[in-house]
Structure formats: C-alpha cells, structure tokens
LOLUMTOR-12821 format. One line per field, with one value per residue (C-alpha): residue number from 1; y, x, z. Coordinates in steps of 0.001 Angstrom, whole numbers, plus 524288, in hexadecimal, padded with zeros to 5 digits. Example, Ala and Ser with C-alpha at 12.3 -4.5 7.8 and 13.67 -1.06 7.14 Angstrom:
// LOLUMTOR-12821
nuza	(1,2) $
py	(7EE6C,7FBDC) $
px	(8300C,83566) $
pz	(81E78,81BE4) $
//
This chain:
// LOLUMTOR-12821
nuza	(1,2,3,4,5,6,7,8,9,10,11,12,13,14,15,16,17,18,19,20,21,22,23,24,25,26,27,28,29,30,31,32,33,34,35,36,37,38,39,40,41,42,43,44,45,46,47,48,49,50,51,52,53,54,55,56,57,58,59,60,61,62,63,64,65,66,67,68,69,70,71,72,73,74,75,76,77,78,79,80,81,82,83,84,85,86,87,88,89,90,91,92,93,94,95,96,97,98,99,100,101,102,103,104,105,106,107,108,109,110,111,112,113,114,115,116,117,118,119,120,121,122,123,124,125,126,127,128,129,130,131,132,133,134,135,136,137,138,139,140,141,142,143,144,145,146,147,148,149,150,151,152,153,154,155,156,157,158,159,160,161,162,163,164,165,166,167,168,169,170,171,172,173,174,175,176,177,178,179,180,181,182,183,184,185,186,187,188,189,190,191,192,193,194,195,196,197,198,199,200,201,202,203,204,205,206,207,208,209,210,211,212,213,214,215,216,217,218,219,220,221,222,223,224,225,226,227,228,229,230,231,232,233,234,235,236,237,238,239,240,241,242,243,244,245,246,247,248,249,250,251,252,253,254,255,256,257,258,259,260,261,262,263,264,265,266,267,268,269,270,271,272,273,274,275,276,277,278,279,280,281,282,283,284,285,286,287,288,289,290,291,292,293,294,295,296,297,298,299,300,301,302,303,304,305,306,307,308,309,310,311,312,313,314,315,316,317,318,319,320,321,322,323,324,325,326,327,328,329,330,331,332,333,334,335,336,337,338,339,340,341,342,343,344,345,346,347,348,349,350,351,352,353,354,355,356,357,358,359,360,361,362,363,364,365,366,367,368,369,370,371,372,373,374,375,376,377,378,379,380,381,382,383,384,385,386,387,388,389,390,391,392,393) $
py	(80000,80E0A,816B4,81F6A,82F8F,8376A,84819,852CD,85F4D,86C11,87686,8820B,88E2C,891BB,898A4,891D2,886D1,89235,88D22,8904B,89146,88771,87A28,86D3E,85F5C,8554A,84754,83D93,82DEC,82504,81ECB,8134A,80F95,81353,80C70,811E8,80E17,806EB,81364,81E2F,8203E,8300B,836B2,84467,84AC7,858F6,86658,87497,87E3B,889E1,88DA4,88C9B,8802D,87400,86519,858B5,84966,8412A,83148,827D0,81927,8176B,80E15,817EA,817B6,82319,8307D,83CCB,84A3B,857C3,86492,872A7,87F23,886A6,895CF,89FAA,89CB9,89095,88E5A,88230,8744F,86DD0,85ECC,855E4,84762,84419,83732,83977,82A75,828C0,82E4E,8236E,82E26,83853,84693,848D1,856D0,85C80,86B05,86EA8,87C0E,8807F,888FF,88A34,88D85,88350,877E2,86A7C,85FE5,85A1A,84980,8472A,839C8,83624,82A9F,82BEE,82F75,8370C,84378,84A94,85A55,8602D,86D5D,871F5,87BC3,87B38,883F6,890C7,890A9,88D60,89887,89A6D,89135,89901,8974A,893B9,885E9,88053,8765E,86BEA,86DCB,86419,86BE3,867B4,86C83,86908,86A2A,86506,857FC,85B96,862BF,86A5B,87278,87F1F,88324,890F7,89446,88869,87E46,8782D,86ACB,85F89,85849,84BDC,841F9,83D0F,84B16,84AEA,847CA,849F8,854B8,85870,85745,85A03,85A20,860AC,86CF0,867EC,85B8F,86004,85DD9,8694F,8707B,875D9,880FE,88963,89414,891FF,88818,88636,87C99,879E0,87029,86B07,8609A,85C0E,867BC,8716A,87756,88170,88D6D,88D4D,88C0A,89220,89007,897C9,88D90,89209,88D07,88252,88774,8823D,87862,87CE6,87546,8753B,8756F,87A27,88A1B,88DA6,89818,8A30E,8A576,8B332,8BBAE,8C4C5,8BEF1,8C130,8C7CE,8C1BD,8BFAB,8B175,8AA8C,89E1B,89A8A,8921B,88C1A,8874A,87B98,88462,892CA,8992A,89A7E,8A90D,8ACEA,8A74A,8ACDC,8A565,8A7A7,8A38D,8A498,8A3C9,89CE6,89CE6,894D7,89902,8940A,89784,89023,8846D,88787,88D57,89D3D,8A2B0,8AEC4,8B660,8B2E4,8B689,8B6A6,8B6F3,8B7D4,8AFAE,8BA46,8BC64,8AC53,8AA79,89EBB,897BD,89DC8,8A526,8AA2F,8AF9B,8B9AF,8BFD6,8B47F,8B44F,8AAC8,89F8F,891F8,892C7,88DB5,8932D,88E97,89504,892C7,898F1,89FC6,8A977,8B759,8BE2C,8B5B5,8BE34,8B1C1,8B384,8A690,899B7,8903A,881E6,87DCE,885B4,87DDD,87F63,87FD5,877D5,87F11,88664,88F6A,89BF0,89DF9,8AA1F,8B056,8AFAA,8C091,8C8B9,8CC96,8D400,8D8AC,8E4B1,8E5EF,8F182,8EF5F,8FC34,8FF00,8FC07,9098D,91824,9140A,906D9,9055E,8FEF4,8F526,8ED99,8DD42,8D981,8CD71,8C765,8BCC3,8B799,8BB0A,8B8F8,8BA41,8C01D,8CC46,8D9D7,8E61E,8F50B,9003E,90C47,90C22,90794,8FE78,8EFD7,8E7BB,8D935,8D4D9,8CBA0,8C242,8C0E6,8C716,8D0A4,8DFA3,8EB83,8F64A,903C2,90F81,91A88,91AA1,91C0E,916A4,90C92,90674,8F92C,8F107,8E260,8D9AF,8CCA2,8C89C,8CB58,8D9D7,8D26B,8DC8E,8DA75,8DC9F) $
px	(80000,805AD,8089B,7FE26,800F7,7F8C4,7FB9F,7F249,7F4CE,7F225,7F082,7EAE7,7EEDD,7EEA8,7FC32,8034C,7F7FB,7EEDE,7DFEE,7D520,7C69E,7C329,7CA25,7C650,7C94E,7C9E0,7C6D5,7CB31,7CB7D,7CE02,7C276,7C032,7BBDB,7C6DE,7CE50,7DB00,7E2E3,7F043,7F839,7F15B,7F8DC,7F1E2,7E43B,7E19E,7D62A,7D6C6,7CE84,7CE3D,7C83A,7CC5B,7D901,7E0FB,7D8ED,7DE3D,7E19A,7E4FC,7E4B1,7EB94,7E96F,7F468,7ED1E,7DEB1,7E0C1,7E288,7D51A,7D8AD,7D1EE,7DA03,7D909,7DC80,7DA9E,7DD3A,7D7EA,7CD66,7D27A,7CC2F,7BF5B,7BCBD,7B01C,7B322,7B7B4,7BF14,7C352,7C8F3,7CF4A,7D8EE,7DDD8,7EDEB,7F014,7E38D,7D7F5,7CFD2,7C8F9,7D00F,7CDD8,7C1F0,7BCF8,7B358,7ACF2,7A489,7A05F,7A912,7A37C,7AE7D,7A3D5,79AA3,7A160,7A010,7A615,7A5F9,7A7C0,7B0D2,7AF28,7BADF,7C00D,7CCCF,7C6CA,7BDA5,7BDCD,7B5E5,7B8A5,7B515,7B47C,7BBC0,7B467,7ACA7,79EE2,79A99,78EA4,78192,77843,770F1,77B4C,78471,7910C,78CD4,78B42,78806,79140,7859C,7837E,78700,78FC6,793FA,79E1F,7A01D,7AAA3,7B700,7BD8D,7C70A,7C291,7C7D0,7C107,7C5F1,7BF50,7BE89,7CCC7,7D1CA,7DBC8,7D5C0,7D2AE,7CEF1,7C33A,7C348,7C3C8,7B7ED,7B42B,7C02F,7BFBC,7B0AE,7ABF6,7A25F,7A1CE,79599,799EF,79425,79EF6,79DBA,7A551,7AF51,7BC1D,7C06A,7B1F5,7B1DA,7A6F4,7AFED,7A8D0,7AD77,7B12E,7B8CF,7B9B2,7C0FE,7BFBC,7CC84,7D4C7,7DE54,7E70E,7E056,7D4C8,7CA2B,7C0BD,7BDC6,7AEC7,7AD59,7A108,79C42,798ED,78B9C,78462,779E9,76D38,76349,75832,74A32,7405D,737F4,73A6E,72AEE,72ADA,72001,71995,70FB9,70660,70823,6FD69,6F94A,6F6FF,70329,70A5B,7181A,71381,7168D,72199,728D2,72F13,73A7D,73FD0,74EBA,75286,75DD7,7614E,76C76,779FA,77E12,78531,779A5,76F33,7649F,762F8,75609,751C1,74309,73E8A,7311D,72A31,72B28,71EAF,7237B,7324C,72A2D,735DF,73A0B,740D7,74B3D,74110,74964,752C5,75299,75C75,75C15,7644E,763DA,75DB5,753F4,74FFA,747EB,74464,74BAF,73F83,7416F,735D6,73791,72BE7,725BC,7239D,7192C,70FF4,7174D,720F8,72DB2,737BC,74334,7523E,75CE0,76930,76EC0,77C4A,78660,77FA9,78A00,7852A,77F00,7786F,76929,768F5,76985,77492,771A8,77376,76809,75A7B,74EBA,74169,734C0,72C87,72101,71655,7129A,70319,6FD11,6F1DC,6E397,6E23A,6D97D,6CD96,6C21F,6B4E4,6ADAD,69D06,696CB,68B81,67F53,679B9,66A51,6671E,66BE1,6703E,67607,68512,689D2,69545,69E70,6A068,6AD7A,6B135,6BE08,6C4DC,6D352,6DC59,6DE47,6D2E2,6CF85,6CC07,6CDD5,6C6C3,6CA9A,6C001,6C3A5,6D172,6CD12,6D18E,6D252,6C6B8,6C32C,6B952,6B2E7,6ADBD,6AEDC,6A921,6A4D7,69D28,6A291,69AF7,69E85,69B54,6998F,6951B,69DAE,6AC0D,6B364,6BEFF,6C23F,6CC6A,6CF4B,6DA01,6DC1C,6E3D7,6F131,6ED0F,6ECC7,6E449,6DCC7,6E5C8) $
pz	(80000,7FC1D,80763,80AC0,805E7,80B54,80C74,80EE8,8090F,80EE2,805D5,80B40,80D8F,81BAE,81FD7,82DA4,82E25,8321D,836AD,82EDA,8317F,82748,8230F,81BCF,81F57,8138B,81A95,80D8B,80E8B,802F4,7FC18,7FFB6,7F1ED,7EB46,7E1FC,7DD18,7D255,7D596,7D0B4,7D6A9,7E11A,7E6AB,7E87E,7EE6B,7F3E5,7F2D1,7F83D,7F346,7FADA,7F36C,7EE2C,7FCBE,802D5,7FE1D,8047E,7FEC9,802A1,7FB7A,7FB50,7F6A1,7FB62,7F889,80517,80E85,8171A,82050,81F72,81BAE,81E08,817CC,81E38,81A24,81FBB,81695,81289,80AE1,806AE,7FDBC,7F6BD,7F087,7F560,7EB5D,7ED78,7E39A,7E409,7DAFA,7D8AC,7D1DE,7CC5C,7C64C,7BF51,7C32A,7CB80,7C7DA,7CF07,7D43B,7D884,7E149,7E385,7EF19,7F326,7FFDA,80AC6,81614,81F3D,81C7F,815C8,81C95,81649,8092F,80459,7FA7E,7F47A,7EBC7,7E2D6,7EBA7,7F90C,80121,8063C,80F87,80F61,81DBB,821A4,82DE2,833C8,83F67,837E1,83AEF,845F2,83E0D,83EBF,84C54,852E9,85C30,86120,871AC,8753B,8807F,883CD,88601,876B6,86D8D,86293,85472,84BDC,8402D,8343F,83CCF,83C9C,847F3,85409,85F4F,8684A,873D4,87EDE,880EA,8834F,885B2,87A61,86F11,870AB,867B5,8676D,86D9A,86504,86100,85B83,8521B,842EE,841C2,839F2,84358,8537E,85CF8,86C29,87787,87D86,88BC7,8843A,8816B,887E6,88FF4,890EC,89EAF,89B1C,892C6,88C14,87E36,8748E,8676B,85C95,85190,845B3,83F37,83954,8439B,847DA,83D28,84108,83CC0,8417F,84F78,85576,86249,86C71,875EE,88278,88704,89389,88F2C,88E48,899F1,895D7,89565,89FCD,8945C,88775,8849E,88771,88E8A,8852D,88735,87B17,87563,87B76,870CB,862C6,85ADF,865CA,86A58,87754,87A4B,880BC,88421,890AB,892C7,89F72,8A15E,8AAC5,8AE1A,8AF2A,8A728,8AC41,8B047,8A3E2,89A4B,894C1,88C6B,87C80,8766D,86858,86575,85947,850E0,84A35,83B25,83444,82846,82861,83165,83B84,845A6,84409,84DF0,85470,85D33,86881,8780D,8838D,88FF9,89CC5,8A810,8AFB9,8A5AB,8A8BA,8B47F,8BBA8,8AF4C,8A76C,898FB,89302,882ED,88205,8767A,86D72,86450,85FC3,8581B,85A0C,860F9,86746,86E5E,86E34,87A0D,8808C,88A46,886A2,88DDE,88EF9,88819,87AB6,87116,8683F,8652B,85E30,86847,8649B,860CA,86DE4,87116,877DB,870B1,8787E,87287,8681D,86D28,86A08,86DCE,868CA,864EF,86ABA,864D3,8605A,86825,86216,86551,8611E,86736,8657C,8692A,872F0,87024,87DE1,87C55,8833F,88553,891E4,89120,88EE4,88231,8808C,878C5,8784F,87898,871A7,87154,86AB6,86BB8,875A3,881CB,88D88,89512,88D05,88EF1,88A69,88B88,8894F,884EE,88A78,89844,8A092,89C0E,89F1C,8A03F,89697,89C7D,89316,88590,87EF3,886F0,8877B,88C3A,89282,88AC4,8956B,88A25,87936,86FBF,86980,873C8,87254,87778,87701,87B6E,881B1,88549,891A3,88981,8874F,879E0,86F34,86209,856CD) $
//
C-alpha cells in the first residue's frame, strides 16, 4: 500500500495569523465507492471564497478512511462559494465544479458529494441574535449555538476554557450555564467557535436572575367596563418575589384575526416595589385574546422585548361590554295641574342604572324601564349611566 500524503494548504491572506470574525471548516473523507485507476496516484478538493479565501486537501490512497480538515479565516466580503475536485491521473471523473451563493452572515453549511470524496463546507461563526432574542440568560436556560465545531467558553473575567469533551467536534451544542465548569454566579459569559487553536467572533451573555414561576398560569382577568374602552386587565401571581437588583419585563400580545396569530402589543416593567403581596396587575387592556411573556432581568437593562428564556402565561380573554343604550318617551300630564314625565328605558350595560336631570345630582332608577317626575314644562335634558359611569355612544 502507498504511503499516505496528505497536506492542507492555507492560502489566505491574514498578516501574523491574525483572527478573523468569520472562517470555514472543510470536513472531506474518501468515498467509499470509489474506484481509482491503478496509475492515478492524487485528487484535490478545493474552496474559493473570493480572490484571498482559499484551502486545499489533497488525497494520495482511496484507502484512507479517516476524516480531514481544512480551515482558513474568511476576509473581505465574498459572495460566492466556489468548490471543485479534481482528479490529476485520470479523466475518468475528471474536474468537477460547484457554485453556491455565499452570505458570511448567514451561511450554514453546504454537502459536497464527489467521485473522489466528500466534503462538507461549515461555517465558523457563532450567528448574530435572531430578532426579539436578547443577549441575558438565565443560567437555568438551556442555550444553543450553532456554526462551531470546536468550543471554548470565559466567564466574566476569568481564562478561556474548553468545552468538556463531549461538546467538542459537533456543529452545534445546547447546555444549561449553571453546567458549566467553573460557574459560581459570575455575571457574564463568552464563547467562541473554532477549529482547534483558531477561533472566531466572540458571543457574550448577560447572566440574569431566573424569572419566578406563576401560581397560575390562567390570569385572572376583569372584563373591560365600557364597550370598546381599554378598561380590562389580567393579574398574575409569582411563587416567589424578585431579588433586590431585578425588576420584571412583560410584553403583551394580541390576537391578530387577520394573520390567525398572535402580534407583539406593547411591553411593561416593573420594580420589586411596584409588586405587592407577589401580585402584578397589567391595566388598560381592551377587549380581545392575549397572552403575556416576562422575565425578570437586572434593573439597569433597557430591553422591551422578553428573551427566549422568557415564561409565557395561558391565553385568555378579556370580553367587551354589551353598549349602553337608551330610549326617552315623553309622558303629557292629563290635567293643568298634574305633573308630566318621561319613561326611561335602558338596554346594555351594566345595572344598576343611573339617570341625571338637568345637570342634577345622579339618581337611582329604580326599575327598568322606569318614569321620571319632571317639576316644570318645557325642554329637559337627561342623560343615563350604568354602574361604570359607562354612556350611550
């Protein structure tokens, strides 16, 4: 059997082996189903990423099983991945090429199937935070990253360390903070993706408190008082109370009949003084479907969106009220000297009713419907209100 020659080329352009925020890893292994002709004797995978991004395997024994790797650091800004296989002794396959469309920021990975071997192309780059995710964790949450195939990890201040081992040579990892080696309640934490020694951008977390656990995941909601008026509300109750330095974050979110989903409304926060008797009550909601999502962070956070580690109460309902409507019927006295009168007749609302004569005081009506004594002829005004001071409109 020929001695195995195997050399990785690094061809890029980065001065003193300087780090870079973006790199690609090239994982190749021989095809199994390969059959080479007695005198070829060398194959090469290949990648272009631009005109300064380059990195070569080269094969010399379609026996050799074991995987290898080619790493270079990404510079400038590529739009195009170019990969090609060449086999030197032979055009039995010949070179074969392959385009793809190249995003730095948002490139995964990409298969290579071959007549010589097989290549996957990975990004290294831990991505930028997904829109409405945030950078504070609580160190109970389970986190992912994503585009490494090395890991290492700081906390706060402290010396980078490596992953233990069962987190290294994967792609992607999920792990809780508290897990890791070292974590003794350190405010911060840093990671890095890499090959080996060579490693990439840097993704730092804030360490937040985790958020306490609602007694019931059901608000208890008040109906809005006053049709279409935001006069409703949902109350939520915590097991536990915040920690000195927290405050809590909620976002409210709709019902949207139209998308058949659910729309980010408006957000809250609140201190732990503002939280009595572990007790939060969001006011001024209107008639719809909700639910709300918090966490409790440091109060020196400015976020208005909750994180993915956030907890998310039930669904409920806050109904509207039935409109206030009324109808007025003049009552003729019968003689010079008897009194005339109105009936009052109400519908919607909420009783007991209300009437007010010509700018006097309120009054109970007592039944519905109901007449009115009028003390003098002529124009009177009257208006009516249920027990929410709720009016016609």
């Amino acid at each position: 059997m020929k001695k195995l020659l195997f050399f990785i080329l690094f061809l890029g352009s980065l001065l003193a082996h300087g780090q870079s925020e973006y790199a690609i890893l090239i994982k190749s292994k021989i095809n199994p189903r390969a059959k080479w002709p007695a005198m070829d004797n060398e194959g090469t995978h290949s990648i272009f990423a631009g005109p300064n991004n380059s990195c070569e395997i080269f094969f010399a024994n379609q026996y050799d099983n074991k995987d290898k790797f080619c790493f270079f650091y990404i510079t400038g800004n590529p739009t195009e991945l170019i990969f090609l296989e060449n086999m030197v002794g032979t055009q039995i396959c010949g070179t074969i090429r392959q385009t793809r469309p190249y995003n730095r920021d948002t490139f995964e990975s990409w298969d290579f199937g071959g007549c010589l071997a097989n290549s996957r192309i990975m990004a290294i780059h831990i991505p930028e935070l997904q829109q409405g995710e945030t950078n504070s964790k609580c160190n109970e949450d389970v986190l992912t990253l994503k585009n490494g195939w090395n890991w290492r990890y700081k906390l706060a201040d402290g010396a980078w360390q490596d992953f233990p081992t069962q987190f290294q040579q994967k792609t992607s990892i999920s792990f809780k903070i508290k897990d890791l080696p070292g974590y003794s309640n350190q405010s911060q934490v840093h990671f890095q993706a890499g090959y080996e020694t060579q490693y990439t951008n840097i993704r730092t977390y804030t360490i937040i408190g985790c958020s306490p656990e609602l007694v019931d995941k059901k608000p208890i909601t008040s109906n809005v008082k006053c049709s279409n008026e935001s006069s409703g509300s949902a109350t939520l109750q915590f097991k536990t109370e915040l920690k000195d330095n927290q405050e809590f974050l909620f976002n409210l979110y709709k019902y949207n009949t139209d998308l058949k989903d659910f729309d980010f409304l408006s957000s809250d926060s609140a201190l732990k003084k503002d939280i009595h008797n572990n007790i939060y009550t969001w006011n001024n909601i209107a008639h719809g479907t909700y639910f709300i999502k918090y966490q409790a962070q440091t109060n020196t956070d400015t976020n208005d969106r909750v994180g993915s580690s956030a907890i998310k109460t039930d669904s409920f309902i806050i109904e509207d009220a039935t409109p206030l409507t009324f109808n007025l019927t003049g009552i003729q006295p019968k003689c010079s000297t008897d009194k005339g009168g109105v009936l009052i007749t109400v519908k919607g609302g909420t009783s007991p009713y209300y009437y007010i004569l010509d700018n006097e005081t309120k009054k109970l009506l007592i039944k519905n419907p109901d007449t009115i004594t009028l003390s003098s002829d002529g124009e009177h005004k009257v208006i009516v209100v249920d027990s929410n001071d709720c009016i016609e409109k």
